[in-house]
C-alpha positions in Angstrom: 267.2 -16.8 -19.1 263.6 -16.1 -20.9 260.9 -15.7 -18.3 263.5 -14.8 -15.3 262.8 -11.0 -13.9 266.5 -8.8 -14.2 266.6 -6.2 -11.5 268.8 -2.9 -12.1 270.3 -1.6 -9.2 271.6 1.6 -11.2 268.6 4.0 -11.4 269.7 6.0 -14.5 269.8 3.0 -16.3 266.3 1.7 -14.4 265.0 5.4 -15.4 265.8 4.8 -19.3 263.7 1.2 -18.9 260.8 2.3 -17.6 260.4 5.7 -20.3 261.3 3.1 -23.2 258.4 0.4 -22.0 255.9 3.0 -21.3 256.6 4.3 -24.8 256.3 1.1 -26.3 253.1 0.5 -24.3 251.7 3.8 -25.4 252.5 2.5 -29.1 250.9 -0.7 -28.7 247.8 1.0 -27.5 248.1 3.5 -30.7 245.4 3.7 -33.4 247.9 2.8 -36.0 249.2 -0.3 -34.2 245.7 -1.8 -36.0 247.4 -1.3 -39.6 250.8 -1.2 -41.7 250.5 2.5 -42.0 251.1 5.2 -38.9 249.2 8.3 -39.2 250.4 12.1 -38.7 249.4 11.8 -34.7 251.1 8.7 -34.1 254.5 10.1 -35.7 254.3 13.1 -33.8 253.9 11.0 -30.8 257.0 8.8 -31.8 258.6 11.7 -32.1 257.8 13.1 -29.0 258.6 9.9 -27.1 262.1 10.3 -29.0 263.0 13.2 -27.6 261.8 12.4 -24.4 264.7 9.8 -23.9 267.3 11.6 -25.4 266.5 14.8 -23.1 266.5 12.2 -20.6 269.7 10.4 -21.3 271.4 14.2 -21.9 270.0 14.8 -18.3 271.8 12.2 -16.8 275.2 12.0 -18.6 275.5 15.6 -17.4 275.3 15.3 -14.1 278.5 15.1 -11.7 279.7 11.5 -11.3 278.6 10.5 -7.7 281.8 10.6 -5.3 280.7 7.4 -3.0 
């Protein structure tokens, strides 16, 4: 299972995966990824990202279910 590339064929789901990875990317890359502590910027960043996602999964449980 490690090392073997999943695919998503549900785009909501393949929407929430790529935010969430960019976020964590955009952490990594952070000035306080160099130390224990995360400054004011960085939270507000987190926070930011947060609420990002949740807007994003509210977006998309409110939409009509598709009727295929």
């Amino acid at each position: 299972m490690a090392g073997e590339k999943q695919v998503v064929h549900n785009h909501d789901i393949a929407g929430i995966h790529r935010r969430v990875n960019r976020f964590i990317i955009e952490m990594i890359k952070s000035v306080s990824n160099a130390g224990s502590l995360m400054n004011q910027f960085d939270q507000q960043r987190l926070a930011s990202y947060l609420g990002a996602i949740k807007a994003y999964v509210s977006w998309v449980t409110s939409q009509p279910a598709l009727d295929l």
